[in-house]
Backbone as a ProteinNet text record, in pm:
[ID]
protein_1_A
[PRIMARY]
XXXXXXXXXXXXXXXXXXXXXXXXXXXXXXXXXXXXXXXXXXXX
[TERTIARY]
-4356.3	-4270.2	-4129.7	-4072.1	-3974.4	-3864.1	-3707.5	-3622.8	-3528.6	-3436	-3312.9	-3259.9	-3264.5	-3163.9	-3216	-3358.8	-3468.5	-3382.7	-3348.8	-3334.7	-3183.2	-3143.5	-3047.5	-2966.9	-2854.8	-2781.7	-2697.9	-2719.4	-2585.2	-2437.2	-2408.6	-2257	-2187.9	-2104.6	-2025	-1905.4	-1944	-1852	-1722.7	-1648	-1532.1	-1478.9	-1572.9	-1572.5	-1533.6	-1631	-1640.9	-1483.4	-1453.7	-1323.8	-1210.9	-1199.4	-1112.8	-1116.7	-1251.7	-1266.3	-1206.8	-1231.9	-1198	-1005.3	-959.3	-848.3	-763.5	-822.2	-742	-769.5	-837.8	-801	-737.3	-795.1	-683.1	-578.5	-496	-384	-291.1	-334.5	-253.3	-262.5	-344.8	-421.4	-297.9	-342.4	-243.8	-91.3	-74.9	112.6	107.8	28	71	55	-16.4	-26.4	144.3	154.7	267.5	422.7	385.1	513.5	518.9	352.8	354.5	418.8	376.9	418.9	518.1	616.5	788.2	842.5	756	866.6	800	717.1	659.5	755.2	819.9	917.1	985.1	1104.7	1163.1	1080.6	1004.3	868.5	889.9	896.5	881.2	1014.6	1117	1280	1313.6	1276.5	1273.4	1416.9
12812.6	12908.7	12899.9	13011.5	12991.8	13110.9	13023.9	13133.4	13127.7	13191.8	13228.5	13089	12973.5	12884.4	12778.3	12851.7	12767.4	12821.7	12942.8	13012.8	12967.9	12909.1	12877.9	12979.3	13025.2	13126.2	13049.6	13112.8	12990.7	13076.1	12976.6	12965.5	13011.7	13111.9	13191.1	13077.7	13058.9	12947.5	12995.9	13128.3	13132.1	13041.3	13046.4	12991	12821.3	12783.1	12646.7	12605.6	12659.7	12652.8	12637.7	12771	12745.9	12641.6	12571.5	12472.7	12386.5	12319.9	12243.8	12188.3	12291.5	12338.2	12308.8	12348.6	12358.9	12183.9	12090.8	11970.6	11896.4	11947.8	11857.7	11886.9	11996.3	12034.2	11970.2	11928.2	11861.3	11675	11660	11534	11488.6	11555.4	11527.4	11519.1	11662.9	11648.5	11469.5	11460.5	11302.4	11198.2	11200.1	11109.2	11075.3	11252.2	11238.7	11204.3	11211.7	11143.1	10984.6	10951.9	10802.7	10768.7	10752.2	10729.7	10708.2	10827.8	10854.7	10765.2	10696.5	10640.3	10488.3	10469.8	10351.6	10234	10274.6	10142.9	10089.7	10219.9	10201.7	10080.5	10056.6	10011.2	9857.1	9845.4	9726.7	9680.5	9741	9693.6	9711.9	9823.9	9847.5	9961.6
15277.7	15343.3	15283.7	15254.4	15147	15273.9	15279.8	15290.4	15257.4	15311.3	15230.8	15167.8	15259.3	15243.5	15127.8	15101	14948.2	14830.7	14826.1	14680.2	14675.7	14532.3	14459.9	14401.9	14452.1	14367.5	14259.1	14151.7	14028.9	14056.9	14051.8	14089.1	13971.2	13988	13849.4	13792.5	13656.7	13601.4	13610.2	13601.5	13685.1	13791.3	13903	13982.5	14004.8	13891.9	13865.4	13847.9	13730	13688.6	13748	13879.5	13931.9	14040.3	14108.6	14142.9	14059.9	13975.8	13908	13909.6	13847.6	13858.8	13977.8	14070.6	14211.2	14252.2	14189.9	14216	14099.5	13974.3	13847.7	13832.5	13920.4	13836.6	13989.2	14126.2	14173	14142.4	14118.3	14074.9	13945.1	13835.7	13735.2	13764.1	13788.9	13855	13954.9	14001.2	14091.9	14020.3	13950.3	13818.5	13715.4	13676.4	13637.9	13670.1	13816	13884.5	13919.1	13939.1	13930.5	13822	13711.4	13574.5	13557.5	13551.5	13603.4	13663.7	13805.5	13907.4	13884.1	13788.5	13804.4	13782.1	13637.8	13584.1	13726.9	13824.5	13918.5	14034	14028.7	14117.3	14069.5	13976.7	13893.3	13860.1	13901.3	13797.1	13676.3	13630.2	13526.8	13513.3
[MASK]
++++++++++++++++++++++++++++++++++++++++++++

């Protein structure tokens, strides 16, 4: 017995992308401010 919730729609790699995106590009920016403030952290 097969229904709706069996069949797999593929997901439009657009999509993917902007998934993607919408977590690496705040991810990185926090990265890049660690980096920045790290020496301060340390006495530098």
């Amino acid at each position: 017995m097969t229904g709706p919730r069996d069949q797999e729609r593929p997901v439009p790699p657009v999509l993917v992308v902007l998934a993607w995106l919408w977590v690496a590009v705040p991810f990185a920016y926090g990265l890049w401010q660690l980096l920045i403030k790290l020496p301060a952290l340390f006495g530098g």
